[in-house]
VOPAGU-2260 file (C-alpha; in pm, 1 decimal, decimal comma):
REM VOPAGU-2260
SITE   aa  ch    i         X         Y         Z
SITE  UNK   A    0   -3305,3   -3006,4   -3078,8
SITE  UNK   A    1   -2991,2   -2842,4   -3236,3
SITE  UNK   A    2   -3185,0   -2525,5   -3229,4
SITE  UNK   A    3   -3181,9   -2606,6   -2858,2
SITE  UNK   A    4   -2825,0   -2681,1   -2763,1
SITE  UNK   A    5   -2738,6   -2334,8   -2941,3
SITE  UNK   A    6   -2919,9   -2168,5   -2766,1
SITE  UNK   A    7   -2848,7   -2319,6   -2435,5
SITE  UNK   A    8   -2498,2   -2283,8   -2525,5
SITE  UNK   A    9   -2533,5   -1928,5   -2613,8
SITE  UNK   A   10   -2682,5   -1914,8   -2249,4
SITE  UNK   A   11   -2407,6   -2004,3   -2097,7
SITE  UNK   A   12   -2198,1   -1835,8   -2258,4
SITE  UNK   A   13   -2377,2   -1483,8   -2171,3
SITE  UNK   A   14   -2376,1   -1659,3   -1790,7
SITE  UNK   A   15   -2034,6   -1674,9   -1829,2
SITE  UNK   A   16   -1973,6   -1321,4   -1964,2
SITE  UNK   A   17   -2133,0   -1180,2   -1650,6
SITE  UNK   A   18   -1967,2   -1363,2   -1390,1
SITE  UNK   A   19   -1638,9   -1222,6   -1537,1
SITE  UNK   A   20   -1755,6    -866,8   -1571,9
SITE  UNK   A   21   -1680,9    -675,8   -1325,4
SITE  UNK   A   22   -1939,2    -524,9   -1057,0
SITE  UNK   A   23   -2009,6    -131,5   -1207,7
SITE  UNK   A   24   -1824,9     111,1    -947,8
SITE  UNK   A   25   -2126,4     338,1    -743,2
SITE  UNK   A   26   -1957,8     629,7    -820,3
SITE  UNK   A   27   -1963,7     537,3   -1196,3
SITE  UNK   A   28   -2091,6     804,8   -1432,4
SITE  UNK   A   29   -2430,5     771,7   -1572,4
SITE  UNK   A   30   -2280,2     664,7   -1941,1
SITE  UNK   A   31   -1997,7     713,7   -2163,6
SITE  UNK   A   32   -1944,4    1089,9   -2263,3
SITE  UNK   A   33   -2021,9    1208,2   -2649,0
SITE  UNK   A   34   -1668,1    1182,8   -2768,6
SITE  UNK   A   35   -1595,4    1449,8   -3034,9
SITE  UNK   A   36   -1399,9    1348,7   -3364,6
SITE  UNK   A   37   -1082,2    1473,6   -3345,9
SITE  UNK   A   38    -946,0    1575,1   -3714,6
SITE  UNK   A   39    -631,8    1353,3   -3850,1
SITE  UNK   A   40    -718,5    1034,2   -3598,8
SITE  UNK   A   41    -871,1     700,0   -3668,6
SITE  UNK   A   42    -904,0     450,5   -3393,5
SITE  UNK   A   43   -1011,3     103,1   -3335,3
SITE  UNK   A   44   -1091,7    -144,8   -3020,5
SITE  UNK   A   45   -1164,7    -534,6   -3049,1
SITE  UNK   A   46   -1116,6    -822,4   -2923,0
SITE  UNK   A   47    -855,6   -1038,4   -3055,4
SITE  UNK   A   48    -748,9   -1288,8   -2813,0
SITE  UNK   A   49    -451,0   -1147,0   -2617,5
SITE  UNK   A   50    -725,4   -1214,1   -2302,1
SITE  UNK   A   51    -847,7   -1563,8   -2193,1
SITE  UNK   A   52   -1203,5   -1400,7   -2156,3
SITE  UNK   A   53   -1366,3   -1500,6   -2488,0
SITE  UNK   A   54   -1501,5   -1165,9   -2691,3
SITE  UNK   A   55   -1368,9    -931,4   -2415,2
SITE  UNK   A   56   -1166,6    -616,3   -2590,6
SITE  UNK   A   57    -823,3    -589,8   -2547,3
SITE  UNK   A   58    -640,5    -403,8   -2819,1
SITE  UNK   A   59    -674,4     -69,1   -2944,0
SITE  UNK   A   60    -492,1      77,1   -3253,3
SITE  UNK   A   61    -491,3     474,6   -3344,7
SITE  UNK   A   62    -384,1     612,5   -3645,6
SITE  UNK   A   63    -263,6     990,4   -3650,0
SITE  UNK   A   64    -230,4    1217,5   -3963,3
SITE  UNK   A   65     143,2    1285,8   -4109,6
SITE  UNK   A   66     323,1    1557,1   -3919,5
SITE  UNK   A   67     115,4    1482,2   -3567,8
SITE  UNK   A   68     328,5    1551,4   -3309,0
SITE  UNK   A   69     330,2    1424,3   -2933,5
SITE  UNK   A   70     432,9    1436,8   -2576,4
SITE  UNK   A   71     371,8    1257,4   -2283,4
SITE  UNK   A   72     467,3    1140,9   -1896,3
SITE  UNK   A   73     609,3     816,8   -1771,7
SITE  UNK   A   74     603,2     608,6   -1503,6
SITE  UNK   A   75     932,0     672,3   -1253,3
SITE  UNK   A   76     922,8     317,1   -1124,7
SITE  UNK   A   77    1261,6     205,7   -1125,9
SITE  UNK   A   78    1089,7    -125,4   -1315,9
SITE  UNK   A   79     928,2      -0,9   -1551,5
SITE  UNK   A   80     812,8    -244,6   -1858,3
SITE  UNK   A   81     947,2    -272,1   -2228,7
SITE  UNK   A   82     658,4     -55,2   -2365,9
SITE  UNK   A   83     761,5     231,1   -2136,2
SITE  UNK   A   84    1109,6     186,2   -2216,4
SITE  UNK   A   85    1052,6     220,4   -2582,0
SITE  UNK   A   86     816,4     504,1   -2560,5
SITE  UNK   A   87    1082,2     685,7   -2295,3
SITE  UNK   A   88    1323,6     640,8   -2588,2
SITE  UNK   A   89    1124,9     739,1   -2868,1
SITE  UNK   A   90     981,6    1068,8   -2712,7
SITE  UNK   A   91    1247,8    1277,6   -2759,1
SITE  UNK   A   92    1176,5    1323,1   -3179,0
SITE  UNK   A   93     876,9    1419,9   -3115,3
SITE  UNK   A   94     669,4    1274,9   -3402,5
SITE  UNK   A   95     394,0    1043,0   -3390,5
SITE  UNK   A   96     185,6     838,8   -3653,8
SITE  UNK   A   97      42,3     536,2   -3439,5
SITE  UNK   A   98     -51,1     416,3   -3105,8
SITE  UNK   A   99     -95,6      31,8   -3014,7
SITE  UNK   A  100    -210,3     -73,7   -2667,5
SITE  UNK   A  101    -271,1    -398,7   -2563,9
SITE  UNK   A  102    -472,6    -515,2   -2239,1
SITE  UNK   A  103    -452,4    -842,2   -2039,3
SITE  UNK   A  104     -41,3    -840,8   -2059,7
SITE  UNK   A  105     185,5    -557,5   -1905,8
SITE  UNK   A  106     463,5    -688,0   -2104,5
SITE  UNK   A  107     688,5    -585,1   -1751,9
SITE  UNK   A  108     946,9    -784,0   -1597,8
SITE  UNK   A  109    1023,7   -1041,5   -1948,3
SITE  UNK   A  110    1364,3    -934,0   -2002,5
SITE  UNK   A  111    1504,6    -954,7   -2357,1
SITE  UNK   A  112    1147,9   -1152,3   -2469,7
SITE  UNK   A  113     972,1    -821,0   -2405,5
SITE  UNK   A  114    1152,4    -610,5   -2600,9
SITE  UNK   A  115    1183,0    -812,6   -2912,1
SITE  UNK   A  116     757,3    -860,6   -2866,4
SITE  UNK   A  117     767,5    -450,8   -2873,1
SITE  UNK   A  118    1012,2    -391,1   -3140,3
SITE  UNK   A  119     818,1    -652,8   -3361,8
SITE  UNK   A  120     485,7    -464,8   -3263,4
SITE  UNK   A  121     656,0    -150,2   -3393,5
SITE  UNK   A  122     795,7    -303,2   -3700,8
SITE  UNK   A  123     482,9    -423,5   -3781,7
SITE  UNK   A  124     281,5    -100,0   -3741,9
SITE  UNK   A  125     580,0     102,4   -3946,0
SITE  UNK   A  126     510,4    -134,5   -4248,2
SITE  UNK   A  127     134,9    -162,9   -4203,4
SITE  UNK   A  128     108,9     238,6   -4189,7
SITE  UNK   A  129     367,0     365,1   -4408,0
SITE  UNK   A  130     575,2     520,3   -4078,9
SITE  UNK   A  131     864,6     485,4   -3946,9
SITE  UNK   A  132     903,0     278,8   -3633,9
SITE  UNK   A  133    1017,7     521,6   -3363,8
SITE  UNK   A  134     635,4     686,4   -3471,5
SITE  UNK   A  135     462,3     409,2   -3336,9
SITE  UNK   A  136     379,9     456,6   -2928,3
SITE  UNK   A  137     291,2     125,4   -2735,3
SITE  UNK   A  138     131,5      85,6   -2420,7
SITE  UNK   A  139      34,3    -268,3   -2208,4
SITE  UNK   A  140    -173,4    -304,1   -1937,1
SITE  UNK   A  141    -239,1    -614,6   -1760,0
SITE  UNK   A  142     -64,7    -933,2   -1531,2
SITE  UNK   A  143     355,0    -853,9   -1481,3
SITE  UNK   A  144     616,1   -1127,6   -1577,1
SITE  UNK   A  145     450,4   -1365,9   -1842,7
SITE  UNK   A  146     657,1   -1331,3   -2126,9
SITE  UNK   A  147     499,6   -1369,5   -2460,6
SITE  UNK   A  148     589,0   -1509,9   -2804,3
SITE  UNK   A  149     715,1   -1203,0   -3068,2
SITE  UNK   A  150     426,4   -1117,6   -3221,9
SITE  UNK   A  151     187,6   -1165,4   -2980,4
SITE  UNK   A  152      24,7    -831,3   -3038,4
SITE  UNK   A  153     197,9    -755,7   -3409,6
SITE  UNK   A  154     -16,5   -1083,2   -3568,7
SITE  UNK   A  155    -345,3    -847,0   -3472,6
SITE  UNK   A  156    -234,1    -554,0   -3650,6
SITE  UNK   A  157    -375,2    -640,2   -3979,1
SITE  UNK   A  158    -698,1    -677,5   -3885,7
SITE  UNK   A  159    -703,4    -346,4   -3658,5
SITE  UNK   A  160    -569,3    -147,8   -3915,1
SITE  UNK   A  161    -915,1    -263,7   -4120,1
SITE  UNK   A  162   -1111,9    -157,1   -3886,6
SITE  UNK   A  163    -991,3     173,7   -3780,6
SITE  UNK   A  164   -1301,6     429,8   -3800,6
SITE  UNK   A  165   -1308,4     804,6   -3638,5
SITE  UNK   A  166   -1601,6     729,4   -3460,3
SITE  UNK   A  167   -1478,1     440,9   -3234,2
SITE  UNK   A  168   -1418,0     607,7   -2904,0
SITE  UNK   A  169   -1586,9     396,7   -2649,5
SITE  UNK   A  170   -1468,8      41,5   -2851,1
SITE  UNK   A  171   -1106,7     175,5   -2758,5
SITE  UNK   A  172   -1134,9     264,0   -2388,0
SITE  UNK   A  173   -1278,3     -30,2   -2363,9
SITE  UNK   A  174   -1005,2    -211,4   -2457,0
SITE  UNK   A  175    -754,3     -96,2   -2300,4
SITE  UNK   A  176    -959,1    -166,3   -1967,8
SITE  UNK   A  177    -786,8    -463,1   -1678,2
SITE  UNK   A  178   -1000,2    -440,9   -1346,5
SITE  UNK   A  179   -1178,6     -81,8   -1430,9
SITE  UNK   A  180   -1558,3    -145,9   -1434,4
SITE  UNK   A  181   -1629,1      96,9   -1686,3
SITE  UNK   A  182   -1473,5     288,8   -1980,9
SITE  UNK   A  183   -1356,2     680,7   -1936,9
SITE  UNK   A  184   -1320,4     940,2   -2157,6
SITE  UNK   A  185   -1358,9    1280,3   -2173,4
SITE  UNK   A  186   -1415,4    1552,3   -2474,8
SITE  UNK   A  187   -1349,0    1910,0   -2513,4
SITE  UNK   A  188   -1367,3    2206,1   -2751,2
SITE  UNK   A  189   -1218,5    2555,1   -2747,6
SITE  UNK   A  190   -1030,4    2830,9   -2944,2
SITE  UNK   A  191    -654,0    2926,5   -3028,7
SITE  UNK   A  192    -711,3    3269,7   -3163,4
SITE  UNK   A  193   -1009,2    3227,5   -3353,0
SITE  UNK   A  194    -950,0    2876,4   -3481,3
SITE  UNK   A  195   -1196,3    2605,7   -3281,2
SITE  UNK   A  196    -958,1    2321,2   -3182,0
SITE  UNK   A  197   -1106,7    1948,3   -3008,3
SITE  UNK   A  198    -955,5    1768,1   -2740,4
SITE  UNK   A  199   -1102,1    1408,6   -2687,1
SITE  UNK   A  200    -950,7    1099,1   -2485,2
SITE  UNK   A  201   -1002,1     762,2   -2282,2
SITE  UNK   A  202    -810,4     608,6   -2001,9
SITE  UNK   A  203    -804,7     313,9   -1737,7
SITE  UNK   A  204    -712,0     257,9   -1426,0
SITE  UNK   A  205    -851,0     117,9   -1147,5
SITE  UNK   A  206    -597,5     -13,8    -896,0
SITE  UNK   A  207    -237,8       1,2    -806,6
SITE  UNK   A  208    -287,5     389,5    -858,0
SITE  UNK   A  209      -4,2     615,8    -721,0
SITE  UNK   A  210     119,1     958,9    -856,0
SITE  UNK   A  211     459,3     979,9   -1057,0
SITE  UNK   A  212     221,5     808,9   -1208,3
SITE  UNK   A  213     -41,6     569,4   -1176,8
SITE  UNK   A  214    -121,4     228,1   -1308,5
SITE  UNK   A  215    -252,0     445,8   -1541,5
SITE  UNK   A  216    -274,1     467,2   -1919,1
SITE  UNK   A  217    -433,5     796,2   -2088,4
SITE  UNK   A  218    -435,7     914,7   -2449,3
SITE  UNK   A  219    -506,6    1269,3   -2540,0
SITE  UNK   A  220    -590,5    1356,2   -2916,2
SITE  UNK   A  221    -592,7    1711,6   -3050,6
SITE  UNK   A  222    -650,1    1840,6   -3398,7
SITE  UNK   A  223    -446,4    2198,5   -3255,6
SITE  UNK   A  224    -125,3    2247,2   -3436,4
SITE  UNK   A  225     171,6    2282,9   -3148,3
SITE  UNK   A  226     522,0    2172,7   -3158,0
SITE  UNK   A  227     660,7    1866,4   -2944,8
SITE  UNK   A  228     845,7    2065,4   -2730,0
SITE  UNK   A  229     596,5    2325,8   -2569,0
SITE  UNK   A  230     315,9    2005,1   -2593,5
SITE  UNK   A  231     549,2    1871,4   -2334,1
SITE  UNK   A  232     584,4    2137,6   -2115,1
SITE  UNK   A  233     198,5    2180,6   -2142,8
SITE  UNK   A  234     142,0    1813,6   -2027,6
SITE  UNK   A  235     359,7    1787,0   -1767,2
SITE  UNK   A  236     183,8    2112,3   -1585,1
SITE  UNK   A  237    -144,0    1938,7   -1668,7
SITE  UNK   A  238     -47,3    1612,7   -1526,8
SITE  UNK   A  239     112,2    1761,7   -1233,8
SITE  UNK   A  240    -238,1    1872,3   -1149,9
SITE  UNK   A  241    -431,1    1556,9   -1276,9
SITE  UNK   A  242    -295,0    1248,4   -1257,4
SITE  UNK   A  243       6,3    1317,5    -990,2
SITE  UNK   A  244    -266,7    1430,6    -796,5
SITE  UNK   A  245    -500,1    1059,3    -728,2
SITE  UNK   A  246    -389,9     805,5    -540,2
SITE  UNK   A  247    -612,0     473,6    -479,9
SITE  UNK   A  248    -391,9     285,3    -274,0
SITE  UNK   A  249     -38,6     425,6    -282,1
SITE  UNK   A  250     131,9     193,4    -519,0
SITE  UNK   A  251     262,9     319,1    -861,1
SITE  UNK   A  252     299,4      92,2   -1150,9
SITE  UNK   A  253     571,0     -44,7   -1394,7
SITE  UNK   A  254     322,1      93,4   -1695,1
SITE  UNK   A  255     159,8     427,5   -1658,3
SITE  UNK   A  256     204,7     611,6   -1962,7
SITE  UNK   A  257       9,4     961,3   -2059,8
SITE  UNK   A  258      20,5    1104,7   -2379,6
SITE  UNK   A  259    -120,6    1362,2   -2568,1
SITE  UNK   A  260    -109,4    1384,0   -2961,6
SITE  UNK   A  261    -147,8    1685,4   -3189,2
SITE  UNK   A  262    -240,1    1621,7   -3537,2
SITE  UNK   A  263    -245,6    1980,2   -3646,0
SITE  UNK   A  264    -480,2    1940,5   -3866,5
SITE  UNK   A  265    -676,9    2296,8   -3779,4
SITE  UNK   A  266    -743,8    2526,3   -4038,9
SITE  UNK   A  267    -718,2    2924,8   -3929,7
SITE  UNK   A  268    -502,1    2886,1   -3624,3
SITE  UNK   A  269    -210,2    3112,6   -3518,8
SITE  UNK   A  270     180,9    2938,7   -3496,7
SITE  UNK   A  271     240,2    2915,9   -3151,2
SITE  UNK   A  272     602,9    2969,6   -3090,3
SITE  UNK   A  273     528,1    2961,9   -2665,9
SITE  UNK   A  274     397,7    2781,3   -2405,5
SITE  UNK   A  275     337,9    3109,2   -2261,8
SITE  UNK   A  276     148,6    3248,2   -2573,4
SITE  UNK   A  277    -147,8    3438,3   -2468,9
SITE  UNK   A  278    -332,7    3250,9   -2743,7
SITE  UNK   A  279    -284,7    2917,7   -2521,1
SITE  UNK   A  280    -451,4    2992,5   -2210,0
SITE  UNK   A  281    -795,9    2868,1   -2290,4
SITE  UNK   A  282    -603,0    2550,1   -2431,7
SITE  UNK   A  283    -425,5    2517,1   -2119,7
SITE  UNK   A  284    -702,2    2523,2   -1950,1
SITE  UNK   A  285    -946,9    2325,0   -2188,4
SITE  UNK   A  286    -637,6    2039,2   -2112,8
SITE  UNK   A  287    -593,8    2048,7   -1722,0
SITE  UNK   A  288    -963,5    2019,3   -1740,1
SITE  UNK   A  289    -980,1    1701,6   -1979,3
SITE  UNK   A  290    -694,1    1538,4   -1742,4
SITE  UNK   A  291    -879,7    1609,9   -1385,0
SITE  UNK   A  292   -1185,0    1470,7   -1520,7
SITE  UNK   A  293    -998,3    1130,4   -1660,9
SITE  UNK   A  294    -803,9    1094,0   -1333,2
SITE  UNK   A  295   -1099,6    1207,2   -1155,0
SITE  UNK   A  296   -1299,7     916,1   -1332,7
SITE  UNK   A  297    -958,3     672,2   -1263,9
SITE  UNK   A  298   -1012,0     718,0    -885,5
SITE  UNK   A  299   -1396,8     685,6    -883,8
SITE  UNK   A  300   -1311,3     330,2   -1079,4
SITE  UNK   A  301   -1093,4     272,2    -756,7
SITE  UNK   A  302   -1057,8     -79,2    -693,1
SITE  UNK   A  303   -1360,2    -170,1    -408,7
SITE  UNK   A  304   -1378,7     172,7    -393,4
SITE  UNK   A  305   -1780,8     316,9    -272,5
SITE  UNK   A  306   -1660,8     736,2    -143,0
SITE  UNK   A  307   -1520,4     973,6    -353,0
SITE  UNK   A  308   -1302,4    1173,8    -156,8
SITE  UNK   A  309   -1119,1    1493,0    -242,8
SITE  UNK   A  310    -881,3    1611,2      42,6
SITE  UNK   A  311    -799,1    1994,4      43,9
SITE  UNK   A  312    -484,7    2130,2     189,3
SITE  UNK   A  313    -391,4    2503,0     300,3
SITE  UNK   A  314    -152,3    2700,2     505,4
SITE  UNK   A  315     112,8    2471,9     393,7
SITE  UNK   A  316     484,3    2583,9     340,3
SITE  UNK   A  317     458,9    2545,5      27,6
SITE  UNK   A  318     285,7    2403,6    -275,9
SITE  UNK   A  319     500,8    2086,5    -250,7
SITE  UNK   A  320     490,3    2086,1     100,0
SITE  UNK   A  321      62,5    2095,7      68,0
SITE  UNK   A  322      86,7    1771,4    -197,1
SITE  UNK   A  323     247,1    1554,9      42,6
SITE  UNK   A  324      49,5    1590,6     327,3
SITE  UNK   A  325    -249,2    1557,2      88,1
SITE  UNK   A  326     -87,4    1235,3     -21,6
SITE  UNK   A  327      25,8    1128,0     355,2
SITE  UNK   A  328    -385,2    1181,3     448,3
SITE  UNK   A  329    -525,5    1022,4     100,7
SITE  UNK   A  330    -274,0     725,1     144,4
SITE  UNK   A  331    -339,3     651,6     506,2
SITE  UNK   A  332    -497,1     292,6     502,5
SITE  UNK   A  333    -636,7     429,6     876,0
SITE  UNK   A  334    -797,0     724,8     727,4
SITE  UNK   A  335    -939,6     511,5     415,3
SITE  UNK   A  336   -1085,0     273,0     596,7
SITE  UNK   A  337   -1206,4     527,4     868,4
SITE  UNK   A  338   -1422,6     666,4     605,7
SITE  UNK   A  339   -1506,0     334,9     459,2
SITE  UNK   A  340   -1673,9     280,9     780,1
SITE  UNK   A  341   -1876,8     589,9     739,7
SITE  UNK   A  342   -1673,7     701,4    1066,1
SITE  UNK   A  343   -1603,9    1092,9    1166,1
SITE  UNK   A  344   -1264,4    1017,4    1306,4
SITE  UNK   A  345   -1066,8    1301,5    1239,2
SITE  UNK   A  346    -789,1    1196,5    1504,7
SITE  UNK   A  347    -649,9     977,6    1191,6
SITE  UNK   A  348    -631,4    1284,3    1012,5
SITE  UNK   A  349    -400,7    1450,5    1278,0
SITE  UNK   A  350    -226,8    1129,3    1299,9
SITE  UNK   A  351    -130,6    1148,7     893,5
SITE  UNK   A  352     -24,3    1555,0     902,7
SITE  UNK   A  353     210,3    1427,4    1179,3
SITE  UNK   A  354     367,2    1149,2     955,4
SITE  UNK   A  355     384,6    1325,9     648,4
SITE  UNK   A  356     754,9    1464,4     761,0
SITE  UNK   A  357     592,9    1875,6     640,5
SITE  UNK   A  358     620,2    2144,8     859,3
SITE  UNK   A  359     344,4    2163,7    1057,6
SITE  UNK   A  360     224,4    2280,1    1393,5
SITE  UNK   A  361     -17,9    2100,1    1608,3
SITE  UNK   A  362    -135,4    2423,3    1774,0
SITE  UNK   A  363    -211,6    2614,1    1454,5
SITE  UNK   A  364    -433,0    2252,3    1301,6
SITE  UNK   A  365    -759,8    2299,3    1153,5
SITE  UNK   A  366    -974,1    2024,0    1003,0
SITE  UNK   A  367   -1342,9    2029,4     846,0
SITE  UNK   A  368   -1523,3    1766,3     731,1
SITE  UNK   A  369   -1765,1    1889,1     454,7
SITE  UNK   A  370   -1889,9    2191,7     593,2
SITE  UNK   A  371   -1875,2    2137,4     975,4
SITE  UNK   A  372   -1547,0    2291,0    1120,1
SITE  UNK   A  373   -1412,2    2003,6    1361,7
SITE  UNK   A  374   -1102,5    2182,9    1479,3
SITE  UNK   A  375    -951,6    2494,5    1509,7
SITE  UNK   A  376    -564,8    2600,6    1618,6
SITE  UNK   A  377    -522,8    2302,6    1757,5
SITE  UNK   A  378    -801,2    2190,0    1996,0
SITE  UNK   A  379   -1174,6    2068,8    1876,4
SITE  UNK   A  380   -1393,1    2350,2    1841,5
SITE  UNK   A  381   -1655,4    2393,9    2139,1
SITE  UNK   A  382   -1987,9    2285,3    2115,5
SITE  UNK   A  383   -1898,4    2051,2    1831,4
SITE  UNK   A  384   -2172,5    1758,3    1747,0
SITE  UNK   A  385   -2000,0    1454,5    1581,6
SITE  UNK   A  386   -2410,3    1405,9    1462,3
SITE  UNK   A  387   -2421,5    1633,5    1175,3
SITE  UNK   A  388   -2060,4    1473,5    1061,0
SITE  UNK   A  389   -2184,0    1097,8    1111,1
SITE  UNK   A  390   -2463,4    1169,1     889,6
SITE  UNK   A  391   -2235,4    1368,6     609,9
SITE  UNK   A  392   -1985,3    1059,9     618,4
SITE  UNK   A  393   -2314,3     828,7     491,8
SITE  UNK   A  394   -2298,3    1037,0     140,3
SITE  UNK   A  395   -2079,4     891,7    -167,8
SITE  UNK   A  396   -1840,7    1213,5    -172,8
SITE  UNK   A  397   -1641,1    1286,0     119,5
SITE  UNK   A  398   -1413,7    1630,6     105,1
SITE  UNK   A  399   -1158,3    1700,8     365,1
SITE  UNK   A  400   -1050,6    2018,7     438,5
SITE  UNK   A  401    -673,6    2101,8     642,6
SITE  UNK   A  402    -569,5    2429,2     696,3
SITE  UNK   A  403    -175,5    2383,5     826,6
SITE  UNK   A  404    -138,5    2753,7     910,5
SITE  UNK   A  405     210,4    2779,6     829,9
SITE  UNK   A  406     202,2    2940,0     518,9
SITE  UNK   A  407      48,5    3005,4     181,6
SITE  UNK   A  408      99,0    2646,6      37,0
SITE  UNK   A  409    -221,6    2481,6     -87,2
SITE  UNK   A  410    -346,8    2118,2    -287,8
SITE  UNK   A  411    -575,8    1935,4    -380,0
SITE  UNK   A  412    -570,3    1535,9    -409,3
SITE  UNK   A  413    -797,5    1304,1    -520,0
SITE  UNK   A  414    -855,0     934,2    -385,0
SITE  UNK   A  415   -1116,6     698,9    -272,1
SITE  UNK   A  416   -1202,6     484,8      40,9
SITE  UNK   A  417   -1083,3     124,2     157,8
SITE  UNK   A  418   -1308,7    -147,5     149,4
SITE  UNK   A  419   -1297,6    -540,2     163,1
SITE  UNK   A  420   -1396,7    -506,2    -202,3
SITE  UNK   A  421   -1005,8    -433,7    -305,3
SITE  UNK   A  422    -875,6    -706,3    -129,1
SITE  UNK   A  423   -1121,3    -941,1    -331,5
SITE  UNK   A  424   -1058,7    -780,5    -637,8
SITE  UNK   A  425    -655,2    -835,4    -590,2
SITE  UNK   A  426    -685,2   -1174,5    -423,3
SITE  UNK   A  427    -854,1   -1310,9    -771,2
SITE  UNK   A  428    -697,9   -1045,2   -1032,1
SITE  UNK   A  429    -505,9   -1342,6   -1159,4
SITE  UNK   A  430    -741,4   -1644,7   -1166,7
């Protein structure tokens, strides 16, 4: 009979376990990429408690050689939380020996609580590791405004820093996940000069996603040597291009953090002394390419979300001009529930290149959905069959193209549609 009860128990527990797991996303990828090892990290992801779901991950710890150093992008939300504030402070010197991110709390809006939790998190790292404490990066995801004791998260440290392995990838996306349905990471490798170097990362982020930048959290690792300063200027063009450039539902977050660590621990590779160094440009590259596929992954996690939808703009006045009218169109709750609907109703897209506050001429408009040209300087084209178009707007990835013809000014932006699905997932986030 005891045999029994255990295993009914262990039933319901498994019952349980499902109920709070999220529904996968459709436009989910098959399974979690082969993450290359990246020389000079460790990582580790378990659960530990911070979350009220019972052996649901939610703290990851890396560990980065001596000498690593790092850059990274923060949220501009005029509230952002304590982690952010540290890490924004911290930045500037450059170095880096360990990252600690905790799900489940944002550790935002707790006042003078919050930042003693993160300085005793950093304390505790620094004498666990052998590093100083401005080394140590934190990052929290999770429910704003519910202060926690000190050492909520330092307490777990010791038993992270046990487990730390270089193979442990998926265990740390994983927990550093809130309402995402399924892990995402992403792995690279290419040369600088004739050294092979490795990029490999995770992120979340499902919903309140918004550039400048999303409620977003993304961690880069490279084993390339390069100094702090032109690693910064390398992410910020990369992120400009990435993760400013997704939007689920317009609203950007008190947490988003994106960082990228190099460990330099490469044998045979030229100094780099330039972000403009010839010897970069397949790095460059190899890096915008690792951030579009993370963000790209962030917005097919969207909250509800069932369309992928990539929204091209041309003729704009300019480059910045094009992103905002990308945004206006990708934000437009009209337009994302328009295609939601599986609807052809391109008059919402006129409607958002009027609103977006661009130059732009009504007479000079033309829009194509997929590959069937809908309008053209200004009027809908003749002949046109909304038929074709109905049928395209049935598929899982929707692209939008607008030609402004004003100028040369072109972007791209990434987003997803509007279903009921987001309002459910936000109406229980916190229950």
């Amino acid at each position: 009979m005891a045999k029994l009860g255990t295993l009914k128990k262990a039933a319901r527990s498994t019952a349980a376990s499902k109920a709070l797991a999220p529904k996968l996303s459709s436009l989910a990828p098959a399974c979690f990429p082969t993450i290359s090892p990246v020389a000079g990290v460790k990582l580790a992801g378990r659960a530990v408690g911070l979350k009220n779901q019972k052996g649901v991950k939610d703290l990851m710890v890396a560990e980065m050689a001596p000498g690593t150093t790092v850059a990274g992008v923060l949220t501009r939300s005029k509230c952002p939380s304590a982690p952010v504030d540290w890490c924004r402070a911290i930045l500037p010197f450059g170095k880096a020996r360990v990252l600690v991110v905790n799900s489940g709390n944002s550790n935002a809006f707790t006042g003078d609580a919050g930042d003693l939790q993160v300085t005793k998190t950093a304390e505790e790292a620094a004498h666990l590791f052998g590093c100083r404490a401005r080394d140590v990066y934190i990052a929290s995801t999770g429910v704003i405004g519910e202060p926690r004791e000190p050492n909520y998260v330092a307490s777990k440290l010791s038993g992270m820093h046990k487990a730390l392995s270089v193979k442990s990838w998926r265990n740390a996306a994983e927990a550093i996940m809130t309402t995402d349905t399924f892990p995402k990471g992403a792995s690279r490798k290419v040369k600088i000069g004739k050294a092979e170097v490795t990029l490999s990362g995770f992120a979340k982020g499902s919903g309140m996603i918004a550039p400048d930048m999303a409620t977003m959290l993304g961690f880069v690792f490279t084993d390339a040597k390069i100094p702090a300063p032109i690693l910064q200027r390398l992410v910020r063009l990369a992120t400009d291009e990435s993760f400013n450039a997704i939007t689920v539902d317009s609203d950007t977050s008190t947490s988003d953090t994106v960082l990228l660590f190099a460990t330099g621990q490469v044998k045979g590779q030229p100094r780099i002394t330039n972000s403009a160094d010839k010897a970069l440009a397949d790095f460059k590259a190899a890096l915008r390419d690792i951030f579009i596929d993370l963000a790209q992954q962030i917005v097919r996690d969207g909250e509800g979300a069932q369309k992928f939808v990539t929204i091209n703009v041309t003729g704009a006045e300019s480059k910045k001009a094009a992103r905002i009218v990308g945004l206006a169109i990708a934000n437009s709750p009209l337009v994302k529930t328009a295609i939601a609907g599986e609807d052809p109703n391109w008059g919402r897209v006129v409607m958002a290149v009027g609103k977006a506050g661009e130059k732009a001429n009504r007479d000079k408009l033309s829009i194509v959905f997929g590959d069937t040209q809908i309008t053209r300087n200004g009027q809908r084209v003749q002949g046109y069959d909304e038929a074709p178009v109905a049928a395209y707007m049935k598929g899982d990835e929707i692209t939008v193209c607008v030609d402004l013809g004003i100028g040369s000014g072109r972007g791209t932006v990434w987003t997803c549609d509007l279903t009921h699905g987001y309002i459910t997932i936000n109406a229980d986030y916190r229950s």
